[in-house]
FIKE-147097 format. One record per residue (C-alpha): x, y, z. Coordinates in steps of 0.05 Angstrom, whole numbers, padded with zeros to 5 digits, always signed. Example, Ala and Ser with C-alpha at 12.3 -4.5 7.8 and 13.67 -1.06 7.14 Angstrom:
# residues 2
+00246-00090+00156+00273-00021+00143
***
This chain:
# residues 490
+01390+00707-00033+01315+00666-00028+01300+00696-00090+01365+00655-00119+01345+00593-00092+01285+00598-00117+01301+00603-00190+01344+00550-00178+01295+00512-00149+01249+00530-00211+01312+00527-00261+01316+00451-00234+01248+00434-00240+01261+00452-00315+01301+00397-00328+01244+00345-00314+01195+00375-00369+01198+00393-00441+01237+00453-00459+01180+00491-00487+01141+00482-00421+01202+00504-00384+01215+00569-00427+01142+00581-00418+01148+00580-00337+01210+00616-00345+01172+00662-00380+01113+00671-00339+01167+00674-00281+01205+00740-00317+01137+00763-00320+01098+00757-00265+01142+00750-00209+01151+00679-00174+01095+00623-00179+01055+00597-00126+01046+00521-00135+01003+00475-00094+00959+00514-00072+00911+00479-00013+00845+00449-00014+00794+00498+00004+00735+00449+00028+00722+00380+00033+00658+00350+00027+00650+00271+00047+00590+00233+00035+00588+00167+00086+00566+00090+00053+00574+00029+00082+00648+00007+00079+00664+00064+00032+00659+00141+00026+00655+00189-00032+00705+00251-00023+00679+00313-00054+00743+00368-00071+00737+00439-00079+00808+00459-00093+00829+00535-00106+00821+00558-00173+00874+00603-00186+00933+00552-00168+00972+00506-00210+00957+00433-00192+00974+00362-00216+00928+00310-00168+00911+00312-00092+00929+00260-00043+00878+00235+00001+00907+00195+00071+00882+00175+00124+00898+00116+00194+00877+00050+00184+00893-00002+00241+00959+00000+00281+00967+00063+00265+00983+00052+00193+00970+00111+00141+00947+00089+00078+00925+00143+00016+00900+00144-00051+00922+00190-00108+00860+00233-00146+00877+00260-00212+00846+00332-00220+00811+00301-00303+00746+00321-00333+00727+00236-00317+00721+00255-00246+00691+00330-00247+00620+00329-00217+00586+00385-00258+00531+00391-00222+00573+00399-00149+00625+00430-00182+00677+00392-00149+00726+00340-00168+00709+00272-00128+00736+00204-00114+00709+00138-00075+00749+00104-00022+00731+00033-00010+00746+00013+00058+00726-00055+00073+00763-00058+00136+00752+00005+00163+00686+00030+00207+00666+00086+00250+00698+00150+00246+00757+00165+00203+00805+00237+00191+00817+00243+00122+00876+00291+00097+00884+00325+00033+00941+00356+00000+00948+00381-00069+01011+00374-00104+01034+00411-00152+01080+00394-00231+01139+00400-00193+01125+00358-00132+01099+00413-00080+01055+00394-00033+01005+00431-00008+00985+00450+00069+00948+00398+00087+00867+00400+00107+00833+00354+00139+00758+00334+00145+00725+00282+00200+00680+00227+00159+00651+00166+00191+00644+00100+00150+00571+00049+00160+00603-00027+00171+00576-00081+00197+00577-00062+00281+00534+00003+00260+00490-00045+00213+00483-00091+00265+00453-00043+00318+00383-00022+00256+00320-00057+00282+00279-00082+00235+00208-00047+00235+00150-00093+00266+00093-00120+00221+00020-00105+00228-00043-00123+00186-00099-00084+00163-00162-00098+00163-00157-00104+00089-00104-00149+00094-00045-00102+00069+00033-00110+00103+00034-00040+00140+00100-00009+00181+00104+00053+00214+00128+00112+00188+00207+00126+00221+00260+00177+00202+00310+00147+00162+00268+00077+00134+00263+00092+00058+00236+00024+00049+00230-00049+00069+00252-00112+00031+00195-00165+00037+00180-00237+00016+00125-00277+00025+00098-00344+00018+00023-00352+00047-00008-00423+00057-00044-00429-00011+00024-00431-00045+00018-00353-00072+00093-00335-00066+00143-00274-00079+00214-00269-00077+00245-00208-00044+00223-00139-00071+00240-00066-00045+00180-00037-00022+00187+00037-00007+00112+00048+00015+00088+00039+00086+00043-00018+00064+00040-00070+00019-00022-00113-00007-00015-00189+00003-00055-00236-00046-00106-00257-00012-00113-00227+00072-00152-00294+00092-00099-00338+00084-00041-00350+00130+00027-00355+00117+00091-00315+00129+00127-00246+00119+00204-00242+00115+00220-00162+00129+00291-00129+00122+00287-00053+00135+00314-00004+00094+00353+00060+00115+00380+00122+00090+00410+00151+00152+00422+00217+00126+00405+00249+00050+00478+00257+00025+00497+00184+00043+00506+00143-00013+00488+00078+00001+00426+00047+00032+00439+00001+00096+00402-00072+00103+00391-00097+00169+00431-00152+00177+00380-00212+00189+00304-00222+00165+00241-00202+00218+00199-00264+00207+00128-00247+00223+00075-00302+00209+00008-00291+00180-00048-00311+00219-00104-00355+00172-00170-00322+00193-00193-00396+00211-00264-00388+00202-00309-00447+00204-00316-00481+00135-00388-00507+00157-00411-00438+00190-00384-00400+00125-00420-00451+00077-00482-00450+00118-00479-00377+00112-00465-00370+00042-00518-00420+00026-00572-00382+00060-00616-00351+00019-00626-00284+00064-00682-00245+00045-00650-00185+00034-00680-00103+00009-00626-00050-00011-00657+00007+00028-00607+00064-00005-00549+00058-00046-00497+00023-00006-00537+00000+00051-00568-00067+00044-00617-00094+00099-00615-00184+00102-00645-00215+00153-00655-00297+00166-00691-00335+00216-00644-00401+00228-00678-00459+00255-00598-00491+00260-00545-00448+00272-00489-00457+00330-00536-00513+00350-00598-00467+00361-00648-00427+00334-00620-00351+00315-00658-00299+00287-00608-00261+00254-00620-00179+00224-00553-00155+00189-00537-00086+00161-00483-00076+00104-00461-00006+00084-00401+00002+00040-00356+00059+00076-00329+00070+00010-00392+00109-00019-00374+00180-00007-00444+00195+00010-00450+00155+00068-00471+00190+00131-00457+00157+00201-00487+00194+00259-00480+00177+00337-00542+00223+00361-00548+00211+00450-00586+00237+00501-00572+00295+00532-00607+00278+00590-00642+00216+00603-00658+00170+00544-00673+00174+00472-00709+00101+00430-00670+00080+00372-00732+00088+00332-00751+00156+00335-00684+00185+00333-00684+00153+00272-00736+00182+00247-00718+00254+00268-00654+00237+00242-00689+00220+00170-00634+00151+00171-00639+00097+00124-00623+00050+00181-00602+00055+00261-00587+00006+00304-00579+00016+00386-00505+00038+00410-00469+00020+00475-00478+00012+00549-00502+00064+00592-00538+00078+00664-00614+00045+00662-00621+00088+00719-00599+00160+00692-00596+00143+00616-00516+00165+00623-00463+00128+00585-00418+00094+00625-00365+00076+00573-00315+00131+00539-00353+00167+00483-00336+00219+00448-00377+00273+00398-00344+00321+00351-00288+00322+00388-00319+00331+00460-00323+00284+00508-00387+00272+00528-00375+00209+00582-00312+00183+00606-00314+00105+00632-00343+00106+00698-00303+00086+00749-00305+00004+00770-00343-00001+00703-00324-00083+00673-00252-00065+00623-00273-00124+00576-00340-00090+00553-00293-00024+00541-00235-00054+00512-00260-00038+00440-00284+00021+00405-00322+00045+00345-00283+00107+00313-00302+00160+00264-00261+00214+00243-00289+00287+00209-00275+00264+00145-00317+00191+00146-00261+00142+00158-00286+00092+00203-00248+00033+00241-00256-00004+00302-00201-00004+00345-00168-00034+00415-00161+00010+00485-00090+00038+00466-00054+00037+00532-00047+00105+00544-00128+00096+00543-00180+00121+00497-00153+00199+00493-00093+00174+00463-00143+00155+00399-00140+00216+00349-00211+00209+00316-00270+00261+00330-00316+00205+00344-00301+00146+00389-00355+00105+00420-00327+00046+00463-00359-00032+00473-00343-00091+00488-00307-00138+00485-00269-00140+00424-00284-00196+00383-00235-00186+00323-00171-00153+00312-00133-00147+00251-00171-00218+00223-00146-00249+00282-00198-00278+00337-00195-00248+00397-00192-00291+00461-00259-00292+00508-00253-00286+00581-00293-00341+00607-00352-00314+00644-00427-00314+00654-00435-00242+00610-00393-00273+00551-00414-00351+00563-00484-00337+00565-00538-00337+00495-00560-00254+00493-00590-00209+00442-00527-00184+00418-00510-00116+00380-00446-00123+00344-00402-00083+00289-00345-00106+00242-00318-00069+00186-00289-00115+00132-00220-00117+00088-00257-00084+00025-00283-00029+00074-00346-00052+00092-00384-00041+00155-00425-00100+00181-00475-00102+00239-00510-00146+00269-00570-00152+00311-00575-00223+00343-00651-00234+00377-00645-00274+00442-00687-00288+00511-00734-00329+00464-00747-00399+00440-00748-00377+00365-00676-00343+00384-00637-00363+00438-00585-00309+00428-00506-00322+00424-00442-00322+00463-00388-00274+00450-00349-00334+00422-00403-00349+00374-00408-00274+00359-00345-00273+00336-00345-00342+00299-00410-00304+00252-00370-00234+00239-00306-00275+00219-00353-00314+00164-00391-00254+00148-00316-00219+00125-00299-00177+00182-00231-00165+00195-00249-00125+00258-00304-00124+00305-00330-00104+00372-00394-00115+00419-00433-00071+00434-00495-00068+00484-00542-00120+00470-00590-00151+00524-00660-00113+00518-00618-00061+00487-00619-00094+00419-00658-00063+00365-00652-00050+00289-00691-00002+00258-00702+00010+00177-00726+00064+00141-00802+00055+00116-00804-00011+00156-00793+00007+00226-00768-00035+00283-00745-00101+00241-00710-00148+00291-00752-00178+00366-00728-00123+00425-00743-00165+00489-00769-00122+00541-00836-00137+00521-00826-00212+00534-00854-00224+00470-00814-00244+00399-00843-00194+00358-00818-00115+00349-00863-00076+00405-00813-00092+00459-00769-00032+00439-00718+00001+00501-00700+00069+00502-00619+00086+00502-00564+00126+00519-00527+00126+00446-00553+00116+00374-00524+00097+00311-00554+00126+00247-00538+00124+00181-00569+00149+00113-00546+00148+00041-00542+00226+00025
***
């Protein structure tokens, strides 16, 4: 008795097609026995966007089909569906699927979408369902935009996250230099010119997982200004009007030095070093003492260095270091206990493969820095171009020899010995230490110990700046030290 129905059920479907097609399916039904239409989807694979997904169907193979209905609850309850035609315009050949998009620009959050095949005659499928979830404007509204930093050359950087694929940045810096908004899908990007102020409009960019296909915006820009370095038009003139007498002692270190009878209001006798960190055969060495002290001038020498220059502070008593250093990757001195924070708040770094920086006390402290090397001073003078502010007492206020180091935006490392303790030098503040490395080009720069501790030594010259614990301004009055920089020009 079913089997009657059936071929009535076919015989009727008959009437609603041509008559070859029928005698064909009556055919095939003699034949073969009784034809399964419809058959269901056998996987469903969604792909999420923002207001809108793209449904990926795998239907069986061996079935007759006409299209597939997709549905699915919108608000109140309310089903609504679209119909996908099974045509070579919406085959993927490389999934192998057939594939639709469904725009939902009211719809957010997770979704149930249904599929059911349907066959020539009508037949529906059974039905199988998939869970998708749909990016609107409440998920948009919860991305952060990443925060801004500055490099010492003067690039845009952000941090590397799971799931930014890029950033969309304007800019418009003081001097009138301007861009409109670009996609930038590096983790830095170089503004025109670092010394000039100005500010950054950020929108972050994210591709919350692979198969999604579209890219979410966060919803407002992260305005970030741009710091003008501010250096002091009359200090940089006077310094690029100076005519330095200056001796390149090996290629890419230069040795200038200047005796200024007017500078800060006072006399400065003034020794800088300049080695470009971008000549592969530089060599930077921190050699210390093991126990007691070594002189900057003969570690030099056993060192065979182009130029050294006294490192940071240490015990006068037991010739220890008594701010964090660390060699190779062993820690030779932690900070002693009670020891000032301000003159360790900074640090010279230097990893295995010659990448130098100077850096502030993270606050998980100075293990939390990765490099081999680290040698810590203070205070910090510069940080990311910026000045850095001075804590107003007698060890910053007061004129001392001064050793300091910058490195500048085109990756140059700067130091400077500053004489001091004398008429023909009075020495400098921390302030006025940091006014000179701004003008000089540093981006970044840190004390280091100065006092009687300041010395800079050259290869073939000797001892070329006034040590002072001779009491005299010329360069006998040399004080041995805990730490050492070298460097030489392999």
């Amino acid at each position: 008795m079913n089997t009657y129905k059936y071929i009535v059920t076919v015989l009727l479907a008959f009437l609603s097609i041509s008559c070859d097609d029928a005698n064909e399916l009556l055919d095939q039904y003699i034949k073969d026995g009784p034809i399964v239409y419809a058959g269901k989807i056998e996987e469903l694979d969604i792909q999420s966007g923002y207001h809108r997904l793209r449904v990926n169907m795998y239907p069986a193979e061996d079935v007759n089909r006409s299209h597939c209905v997709l549905s699915w609850q919108v608000s109140g309850g309310v089903r609504d569906s679209v119909k996908v035609e099974y045509t070579a315009d919406n085959y993927d050949e490389e999934l192998e699927c057939y594939y639709t998009f469904i725009s939902l620009p009211a719809i957010e959050g997770n979704l149930l979408i249904e599929s059911q095949n349907v066959d020539v005659f009508g037949n529906r499928s059974l039905i199988h369902s998939e869970g998708a979830f749909v990016y609107g404007s409440s998920y948009v509204s919860t991305l952060m935009n990443l925060p801004v930093h500055f490099s010492d050359a003067g690039d845009v950087l952000f941090e590397n996250r799971i799931g930014v694929v890029g950033h969309l940045i304007s800019y418009e810096q003081n001097n009138g230099q301007f861009t409109p908004d670009i996609i930038v899908n590096e983790d830095y990007y170089p503004l025109v010119d670092a010394k000039v102020g100005g500010i950054i409009r950020s929108k972050t960019l994210y591709l919350m997982t692979e198969t999604d296909i579209d890219t979410l915006e966060t919803t407002a820009y992260l305005e970030t200004v741009i710091e003008d370095d501010d250096i002091d038009p009359l200090l940089q003139d006077l310094l690029e009007s100076t005519n330095w007498v200056t001796t390149q002692v090996a290629p890419g270190v230069t040795w200038k030095y200047y005796h200024f009878p007017d500078i800060f209001d006072s006399k400065q006798y003034v020794t800088v070093f300049d080695v470009d960190l971008n000549n592969e055969n530089i060599q930077i060495d921190i050699p210390y003492a093991t126990s007691g002290f070594i002189s900057t001038s003969t570690t030099a020498v056993q060192g065979n260095a182009d130029i050294a220059f006294n490192g940071s502070y240490f015990n006068t008593n037991t010739g220890k270091s008594t701010v964090y250093f660390k060699s190779n990757s062993t820690l030779i001195a932690p900070t002693v206990a009670g020891f000032d924070s301000y003159r360790e708040n900074g640090a010279f770094t230097l990893t295995s493969t010659g990448k130098a920086a100077i850096v502030q006390k993270p606050l998980g402290g100075w293990s939390a820095v990765a490099a081999e090397n680290v040698l810590a001073g203070g205070p910090l003078l510069l940080e990311g171009g910026q000045k850095v502010s001075q804590l107003n007492n007698e060890f910053n206020t007061t004129r001392h020899p001064r050793t300091v180091m910058g490195i500048t935006g085109d990756n140059r490392l700067i130091v400077a010995v500053i004489d001091g303790r004398s008429s023909e030098s009075l020495g400098m503040t921390t302030t006025e230490l940091l006014e000179l490395m701004l003008a000089l080009g540093c981006r970044s720069a840190v004390n280091m110990d100065g006092g009687g501790s300041s010395t800079a030594w050259v290869k073939s010259e000797g001892i070329v700046n006034h040590p002072t614990d001779n009491g005299i301004f010329d360069h006998q009055g040399e004080r041995s030290v805990a730490t050492v920089f070298t460097v030489k020009s392999n």
